[in-house]
C-alpha positions as CSV (number, residue, x, y, z in Angstrom):
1,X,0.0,0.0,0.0
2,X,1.4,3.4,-0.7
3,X,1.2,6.3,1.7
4,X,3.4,9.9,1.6
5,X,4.2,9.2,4.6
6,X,4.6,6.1,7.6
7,X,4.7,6.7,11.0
8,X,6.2,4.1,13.5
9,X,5.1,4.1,16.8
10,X,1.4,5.4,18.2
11,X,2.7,7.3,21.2
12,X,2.3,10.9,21.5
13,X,5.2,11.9,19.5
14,X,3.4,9.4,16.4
15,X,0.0,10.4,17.1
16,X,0.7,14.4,17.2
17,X,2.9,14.1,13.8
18,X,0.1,11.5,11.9
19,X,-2.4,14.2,13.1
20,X,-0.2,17.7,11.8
21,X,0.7,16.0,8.7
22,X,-3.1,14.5,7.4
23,X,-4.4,18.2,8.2
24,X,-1.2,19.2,5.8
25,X,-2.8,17.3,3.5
26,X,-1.0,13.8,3.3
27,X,-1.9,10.3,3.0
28,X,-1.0,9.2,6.5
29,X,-0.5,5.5,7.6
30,X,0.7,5.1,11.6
31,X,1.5,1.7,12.5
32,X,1.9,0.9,16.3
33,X,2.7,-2.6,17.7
34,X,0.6,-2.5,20.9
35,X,-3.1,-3.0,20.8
36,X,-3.9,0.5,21.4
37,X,-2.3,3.9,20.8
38,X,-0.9,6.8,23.1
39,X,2.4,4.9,24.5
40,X,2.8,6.3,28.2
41,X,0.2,8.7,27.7
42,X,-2.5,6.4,28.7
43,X,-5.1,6.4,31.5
44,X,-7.9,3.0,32.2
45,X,-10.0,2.1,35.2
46,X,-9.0,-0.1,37.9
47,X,-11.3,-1.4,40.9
48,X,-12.9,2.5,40.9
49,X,-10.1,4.8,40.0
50,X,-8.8,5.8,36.9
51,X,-5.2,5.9,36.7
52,X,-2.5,7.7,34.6
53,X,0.2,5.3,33.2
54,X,2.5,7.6,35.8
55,X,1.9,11.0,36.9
56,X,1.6,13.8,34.5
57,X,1.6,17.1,35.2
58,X,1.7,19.6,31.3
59,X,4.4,21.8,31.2
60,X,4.2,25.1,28.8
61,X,0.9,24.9,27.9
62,X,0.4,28.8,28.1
63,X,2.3,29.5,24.9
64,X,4.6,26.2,24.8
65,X,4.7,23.7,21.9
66,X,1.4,21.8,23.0
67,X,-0.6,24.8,22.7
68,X,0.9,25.7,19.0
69,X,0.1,22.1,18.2
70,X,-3.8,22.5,19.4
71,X,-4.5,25.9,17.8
72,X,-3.3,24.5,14.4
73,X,-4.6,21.1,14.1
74,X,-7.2,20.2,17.1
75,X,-10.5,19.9,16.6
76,X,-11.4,19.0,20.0
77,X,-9.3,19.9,23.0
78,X,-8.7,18.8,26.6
79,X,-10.1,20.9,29.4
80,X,-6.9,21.6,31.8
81,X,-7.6,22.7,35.4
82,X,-4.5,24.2,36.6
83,X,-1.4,22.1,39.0
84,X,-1.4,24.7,41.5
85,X,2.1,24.6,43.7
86,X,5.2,22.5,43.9
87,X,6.1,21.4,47.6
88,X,9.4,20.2,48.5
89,X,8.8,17.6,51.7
90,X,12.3,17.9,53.4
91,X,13.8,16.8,57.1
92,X,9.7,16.3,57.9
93,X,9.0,19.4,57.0
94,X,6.5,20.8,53.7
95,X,7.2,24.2,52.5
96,X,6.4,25.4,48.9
97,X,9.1,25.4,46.1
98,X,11.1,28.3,45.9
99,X,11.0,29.8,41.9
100,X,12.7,33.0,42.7
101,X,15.2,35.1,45.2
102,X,12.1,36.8,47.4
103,X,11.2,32.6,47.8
104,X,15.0,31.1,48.4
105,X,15.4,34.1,51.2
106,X,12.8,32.4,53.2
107,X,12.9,28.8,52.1
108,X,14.1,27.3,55.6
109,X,14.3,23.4,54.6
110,X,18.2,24.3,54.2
111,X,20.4,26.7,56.1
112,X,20.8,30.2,55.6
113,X,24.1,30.4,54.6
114,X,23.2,28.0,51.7
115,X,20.4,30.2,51.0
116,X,22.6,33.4,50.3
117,X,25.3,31.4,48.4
118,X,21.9,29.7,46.0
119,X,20.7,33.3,45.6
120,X,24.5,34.0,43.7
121,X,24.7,31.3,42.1
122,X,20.8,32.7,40.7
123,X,22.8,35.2,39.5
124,X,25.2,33.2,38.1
125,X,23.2,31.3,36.2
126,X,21.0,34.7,34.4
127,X,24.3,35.4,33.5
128,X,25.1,32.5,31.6
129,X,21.7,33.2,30.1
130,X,23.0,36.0,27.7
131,X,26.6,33.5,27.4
132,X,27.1,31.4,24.1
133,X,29.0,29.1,25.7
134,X,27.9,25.5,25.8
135,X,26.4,24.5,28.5
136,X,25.7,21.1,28.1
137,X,29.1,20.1,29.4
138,X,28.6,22.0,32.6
139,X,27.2,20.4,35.5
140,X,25.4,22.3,38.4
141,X,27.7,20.4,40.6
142,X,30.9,22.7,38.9
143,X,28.3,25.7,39.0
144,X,27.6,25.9,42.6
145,X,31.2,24.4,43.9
146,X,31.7,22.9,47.1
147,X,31.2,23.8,50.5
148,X,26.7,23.3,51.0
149,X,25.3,21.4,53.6
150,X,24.3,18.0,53.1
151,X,20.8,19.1,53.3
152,X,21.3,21.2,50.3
153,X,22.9,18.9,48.8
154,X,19.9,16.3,49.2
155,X,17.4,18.6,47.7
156,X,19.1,20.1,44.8
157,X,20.3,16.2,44.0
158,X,16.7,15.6,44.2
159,X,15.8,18.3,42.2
160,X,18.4,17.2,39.8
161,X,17.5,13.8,39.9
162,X,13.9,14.8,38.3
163,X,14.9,17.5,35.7
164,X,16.9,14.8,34.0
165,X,15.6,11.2,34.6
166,X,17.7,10.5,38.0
167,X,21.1,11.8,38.0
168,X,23.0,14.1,40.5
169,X,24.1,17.3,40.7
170,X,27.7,16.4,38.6
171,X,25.4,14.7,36.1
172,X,23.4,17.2,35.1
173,X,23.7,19.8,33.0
174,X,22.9,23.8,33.5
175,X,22.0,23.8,29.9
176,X,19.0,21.9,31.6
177,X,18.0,24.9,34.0
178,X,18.5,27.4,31.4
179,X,16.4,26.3,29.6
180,X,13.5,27.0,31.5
181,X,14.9,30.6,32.3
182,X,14.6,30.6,28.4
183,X,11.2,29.6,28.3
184,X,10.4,32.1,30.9
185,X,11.9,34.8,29.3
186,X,9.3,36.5,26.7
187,X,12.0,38.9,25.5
188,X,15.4,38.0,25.6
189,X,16.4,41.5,27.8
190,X,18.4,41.4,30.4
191,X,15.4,43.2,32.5
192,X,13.5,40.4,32.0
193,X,16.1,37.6,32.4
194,X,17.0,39.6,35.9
195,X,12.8,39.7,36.8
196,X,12.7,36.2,36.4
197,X,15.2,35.7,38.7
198,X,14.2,37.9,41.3
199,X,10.7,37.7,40.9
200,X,8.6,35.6,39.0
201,X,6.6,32.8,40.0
202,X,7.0,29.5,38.2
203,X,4.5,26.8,37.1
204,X,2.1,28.7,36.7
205,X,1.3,27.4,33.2
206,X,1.3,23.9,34.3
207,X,-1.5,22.0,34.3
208,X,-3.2,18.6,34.6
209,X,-6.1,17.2,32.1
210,X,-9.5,16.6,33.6
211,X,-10.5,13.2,33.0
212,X,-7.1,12.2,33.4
213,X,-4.2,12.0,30.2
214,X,-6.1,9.7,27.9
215,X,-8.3,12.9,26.9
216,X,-5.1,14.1,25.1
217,X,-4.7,11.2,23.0
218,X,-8.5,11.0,22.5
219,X,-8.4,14.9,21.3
220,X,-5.9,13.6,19.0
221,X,-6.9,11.1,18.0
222,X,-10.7,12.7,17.2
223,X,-8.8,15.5,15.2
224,X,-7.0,12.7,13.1
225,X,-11.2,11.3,11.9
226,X,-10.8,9.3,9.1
227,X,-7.3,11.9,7.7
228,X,-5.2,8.9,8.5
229,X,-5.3,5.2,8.8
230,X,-4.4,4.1,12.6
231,X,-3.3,0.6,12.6
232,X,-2.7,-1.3,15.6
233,X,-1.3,-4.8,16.5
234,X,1.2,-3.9,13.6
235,X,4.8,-4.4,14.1
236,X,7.2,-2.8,11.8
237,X,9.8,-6.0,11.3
238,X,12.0,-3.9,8.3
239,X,12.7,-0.6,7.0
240,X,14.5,-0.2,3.9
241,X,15.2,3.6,2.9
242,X,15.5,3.8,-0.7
243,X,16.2,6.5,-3.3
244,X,12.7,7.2,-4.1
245,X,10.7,5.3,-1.2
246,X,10.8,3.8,2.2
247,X,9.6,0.6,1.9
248,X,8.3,-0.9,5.4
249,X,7.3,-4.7,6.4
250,X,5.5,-5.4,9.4
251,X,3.6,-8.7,11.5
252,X,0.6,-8.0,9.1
253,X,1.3,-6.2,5.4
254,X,4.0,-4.3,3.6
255,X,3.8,-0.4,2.8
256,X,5.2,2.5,0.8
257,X,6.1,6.1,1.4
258,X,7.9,8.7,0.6
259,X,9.5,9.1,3.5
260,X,9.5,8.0,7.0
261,X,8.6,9.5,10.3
262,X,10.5,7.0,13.4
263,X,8.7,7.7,16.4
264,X,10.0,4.4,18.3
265,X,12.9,4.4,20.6
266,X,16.3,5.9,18.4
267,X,18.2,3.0,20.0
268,X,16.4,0.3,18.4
269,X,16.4,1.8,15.1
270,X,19.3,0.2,13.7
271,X,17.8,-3.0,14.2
272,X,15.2,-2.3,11.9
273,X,16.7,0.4,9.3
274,X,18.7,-1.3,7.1
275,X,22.0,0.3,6.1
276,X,22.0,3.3,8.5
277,X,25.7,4.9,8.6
278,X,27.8,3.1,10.9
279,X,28.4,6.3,13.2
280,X,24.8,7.0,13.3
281,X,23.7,4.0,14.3
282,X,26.2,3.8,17.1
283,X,25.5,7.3,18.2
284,X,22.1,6.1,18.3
285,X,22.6,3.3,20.2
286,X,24.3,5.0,23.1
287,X,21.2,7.1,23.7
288,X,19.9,6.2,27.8
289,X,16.9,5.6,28.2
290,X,14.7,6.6,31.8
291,X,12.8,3.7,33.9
292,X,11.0,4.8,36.5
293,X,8.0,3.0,39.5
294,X,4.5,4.7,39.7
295,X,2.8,3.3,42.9
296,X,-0.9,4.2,42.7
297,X,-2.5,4.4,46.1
298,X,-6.0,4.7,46.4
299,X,-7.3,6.4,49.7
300,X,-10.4,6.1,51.7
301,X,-10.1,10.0,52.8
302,X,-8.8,12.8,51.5
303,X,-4.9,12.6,52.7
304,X,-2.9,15.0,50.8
305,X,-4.6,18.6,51.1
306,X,-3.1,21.0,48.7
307,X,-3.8,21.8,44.9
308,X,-0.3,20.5,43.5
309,X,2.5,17.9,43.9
310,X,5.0,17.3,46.6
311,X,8.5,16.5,46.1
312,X,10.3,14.3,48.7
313,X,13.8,14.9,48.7
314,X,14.4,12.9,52.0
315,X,12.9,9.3,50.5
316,X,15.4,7.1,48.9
317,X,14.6,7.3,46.2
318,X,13.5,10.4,45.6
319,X,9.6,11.0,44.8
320,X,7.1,13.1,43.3
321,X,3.8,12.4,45.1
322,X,0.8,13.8,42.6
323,X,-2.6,13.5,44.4
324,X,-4.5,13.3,40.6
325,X,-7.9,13.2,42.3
326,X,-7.7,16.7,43.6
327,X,-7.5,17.6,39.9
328,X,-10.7,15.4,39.1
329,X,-12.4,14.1,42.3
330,X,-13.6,11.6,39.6
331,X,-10.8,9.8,39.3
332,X,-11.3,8.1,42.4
333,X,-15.0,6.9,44.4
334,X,-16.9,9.3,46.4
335,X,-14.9,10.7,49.4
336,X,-11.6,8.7,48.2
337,X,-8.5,10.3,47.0
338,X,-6.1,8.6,44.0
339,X,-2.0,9.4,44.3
340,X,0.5,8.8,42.3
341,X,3.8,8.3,43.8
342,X,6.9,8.3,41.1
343,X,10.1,7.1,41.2
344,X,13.2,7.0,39.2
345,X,14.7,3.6,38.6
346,X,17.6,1.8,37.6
347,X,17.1,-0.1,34.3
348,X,16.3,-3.7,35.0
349,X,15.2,-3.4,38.4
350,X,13.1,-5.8,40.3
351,X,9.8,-4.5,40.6
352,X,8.6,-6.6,43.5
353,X,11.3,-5.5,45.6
354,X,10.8,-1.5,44.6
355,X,7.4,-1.6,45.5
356,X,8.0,-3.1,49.0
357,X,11.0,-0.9,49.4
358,X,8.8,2.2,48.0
359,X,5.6,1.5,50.2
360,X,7.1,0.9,53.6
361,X,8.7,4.8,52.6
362,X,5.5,6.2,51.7
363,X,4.2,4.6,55.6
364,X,7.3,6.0,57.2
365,X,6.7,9.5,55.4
366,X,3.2,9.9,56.3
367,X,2.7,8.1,60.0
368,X,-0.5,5.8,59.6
369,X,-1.7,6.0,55.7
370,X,-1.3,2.8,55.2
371,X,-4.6,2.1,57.7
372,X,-6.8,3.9,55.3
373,X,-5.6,2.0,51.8
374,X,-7.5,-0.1,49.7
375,X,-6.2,0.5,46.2
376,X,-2.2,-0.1,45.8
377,X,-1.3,-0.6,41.9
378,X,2.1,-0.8,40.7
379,X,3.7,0.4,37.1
380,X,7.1,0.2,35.6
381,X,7.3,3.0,33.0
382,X,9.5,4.6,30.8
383,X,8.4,8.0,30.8
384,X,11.6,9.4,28.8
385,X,13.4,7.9,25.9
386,X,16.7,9.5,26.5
387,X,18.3,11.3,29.9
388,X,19.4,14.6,29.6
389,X,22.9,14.3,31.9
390,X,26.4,16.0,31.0
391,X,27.6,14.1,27.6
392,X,24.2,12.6,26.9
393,X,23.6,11.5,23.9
394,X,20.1,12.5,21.5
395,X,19.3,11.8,18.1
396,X,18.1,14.8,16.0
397,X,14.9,15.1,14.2
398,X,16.7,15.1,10.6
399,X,18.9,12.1,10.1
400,X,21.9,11.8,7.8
401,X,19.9,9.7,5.4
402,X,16.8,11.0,3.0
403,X,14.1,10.5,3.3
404,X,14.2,9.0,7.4
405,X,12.9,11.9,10.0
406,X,12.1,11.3,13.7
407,X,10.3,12.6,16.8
408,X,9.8,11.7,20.2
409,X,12.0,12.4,23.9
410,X,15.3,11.2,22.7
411,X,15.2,13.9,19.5
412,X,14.8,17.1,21.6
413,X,16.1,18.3,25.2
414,X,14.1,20.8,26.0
415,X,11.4,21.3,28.8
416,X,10.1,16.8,29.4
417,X,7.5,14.5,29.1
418,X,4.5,15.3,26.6
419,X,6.0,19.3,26.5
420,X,9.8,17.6,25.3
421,X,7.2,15.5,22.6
422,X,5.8,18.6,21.4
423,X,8.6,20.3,20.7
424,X,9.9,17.1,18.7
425,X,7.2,17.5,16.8
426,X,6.9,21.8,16.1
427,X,10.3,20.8,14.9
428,X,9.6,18.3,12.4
429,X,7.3,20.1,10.7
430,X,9.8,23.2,10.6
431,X,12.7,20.5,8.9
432,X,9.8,19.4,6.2
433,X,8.8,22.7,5.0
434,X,12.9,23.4,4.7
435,X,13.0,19.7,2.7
436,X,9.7,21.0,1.0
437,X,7.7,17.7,2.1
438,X,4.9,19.7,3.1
């Protein structure tokens, strides 16, 4: 069968490109192995709550990539009721996260004296804003220097741990941090660089969708109609990338395009693309992918109080604690609350042994929960295809070879999750007008 274009993989990444490029006005064909589409971006009912395949909370949607994405080429969108505030759960105490100076002056979790050296190294960092250097190669560790307590070092490891998939301070990079002083910025004046700093109030465009995530992929989804042909239980088994065509076998049927749109992991590309460059394919097989643990706990009172998430930055491991059903009291029954507790893993760890490990934290965190439980449900996730540490490696939305583009959380660094997808997939479209596809 021939198509303009194939699109491997049904996750968001898939599902946002079939969807832009059917509205541009191509014969779309998307073909996704599992029996349903949306990846990670899932959500299904289980013994009266509705869970999230892990927590979600959408990043950017004020004037982010998402939002360009549903203005163009949604017909139906999500309602989003907003996150509220990030709260940082350290040495048994709650207090909220601190975005700016004004908040990292009075943020007592860590000692003053850390406070006032953070508060330079704010300074610091707006610097390196207007800088051209690269600054993928330099950690926060070499940023802030030696000499914090170790309860400073515990929460901005922590912190560090979530911005890039679970490394440390000397793993991650400030390119990572800038760029959400970048995003912030609307103007690239030092005025406003310097407000942000001092001033400004972060998440506030953050939000969670009502209903829970699957609303996304079922707006998409929707928008696609009949534009494209979805086909699931279809497993792409060869990809050969020729002059004129891609030619594509799968479990079921064979296809041709014009070209290709990859939206599986990078890494396992070379297995199926035959005749990739040799130092492509091995850069793309060094990309790291993220695992993480999502315990769901469902609640028989209302536990966690506050519109937002916590982050615990004295649990080992670290966790972000999203109470979903404060968002949607319909995620859960009547009077019940639903949380999501998330954790980053090692890859290949035992799951069984995480979840005991993870749950006797939770009961130690948060004296006497565990007497008002009667929901526990357990997912092991990868909610990022590539971590964004010092040296990391990514693949880039053009290839080397014609015809063969891709998208997804291992092509672009900025901002994570769906957000990091989105982008992906404003910048595909901006490579295919410059290759004239569309």
């Amino acid at each position: 069968m021939d198509y303009d274009v194939a699109v491997v993989g049904g996750g968001v990444s898939g599902l946002l490109s079939a969807l832009a490029l059917s509205k541009e006005g191509k014969k779309v064909v998307l073909l996704e192995r599992e029996p349903m589409v949306g990846g990670v971006l899932r959500s299904y009912n289980i013994e009266g709550y509705r869970v999230d395949t892990g927590p979600h909370i959408i990043t950017r949607l004020e004037h982010g990539p998402l939002k360009l994405l549903m203005d163009k080429y949604f017909e139906v969108t999500p309602i989003f009721v907003p996150h509220g505030r990030y709260f940082v759960r350290l040495g048994g105490m709650v207090r909220p996260f601190p975005w700016n100076l004004r908040d990292w002056l009075s943020f007592d979790l860590i000692p003053p004296v850390d406070r006032l050296y953070l508060v330079k190294t704010l300074f610091s960092a707006s610097y390196l804003l207007g800088e051209e250097r690269d600054l993928n190669n330099l950690s926060v560790a070499e940023l802030i220097g030696s000499g914090i307590s170790p309860e400073t070092g515990r929460f901005l490891d922590c912190m560090c741990a979530f911005m890039t998939g679970g490394g440390s301070m000397a793993a991650t990079p400030v390119a990572r941090f800038i760029d959400a002083e970048r995003y912030k910025s609307i103007s690239e004046g030092y005025l406003d660089k310097l407000y942000n700093v001092l001033m400004k109030e972060g998440g506030t465009d953050q939000t969670y969708p009502k209903t829970g995530v699957q609303s996304i992929v079922d707006s998409i989804v929707t928008s696609i109609g009949g534009r494209a042909d979805l086909n699931v239980n279809e497993e792409v088994t060869g990809i050969d990338i020729g002059e004129k065509s891609v030619e594509l076998s799968t479990t079921k049927d064979s296809y041709t395009a014009d070209y290709l749109v990859y939206s599986g992991f990078s890494s396992e590309l070379p297995k199926l693309a035959r005749g990739l460059p040799k130092d492509y394919a091995a850069l793309l097989g060094r990309i790291k992918r993220i695992s993480s643990m999502t315990v769901w706990l469902g609640l028989k009172k209302k536990v966690f109080m506050e519109q937002g998430s916590e982050i615990w930055a004295d649990s080992q491991p670290y966790s972000w604690v999203v109470p979903t059903s404060n968002y949607d009291p319909g995620l859960a029954p009547k009077d019940h609350q639903l949380v999501g507790f998330a954790f980053n893993m090692p890859q290949g760890f035992d799951l069984e042994r995480e979840k005991r490990r993870a749950l006797d934290m939770i009961y130690q965190t948060v004296p006497g929960v565990e007497q008002g439980v009667d929901f526990t449900h357990v997912q092991a996730l990868v909610p990022e295809k590539a971590v964004w540490a010092v040296g990391a490696q990514f693949a880039d939305v053009k290839s080397p070879v014609d015809r063969l583009y891709l998208v997804g959380t291992d092509t672009e660094k900025r901002s994570m999750g769906v957000t990091r997808a989105s982008y992906s997939v404003v910048k595909l479209l901006s490579k295919l007008e410059d290759d004239k596809k569309i």
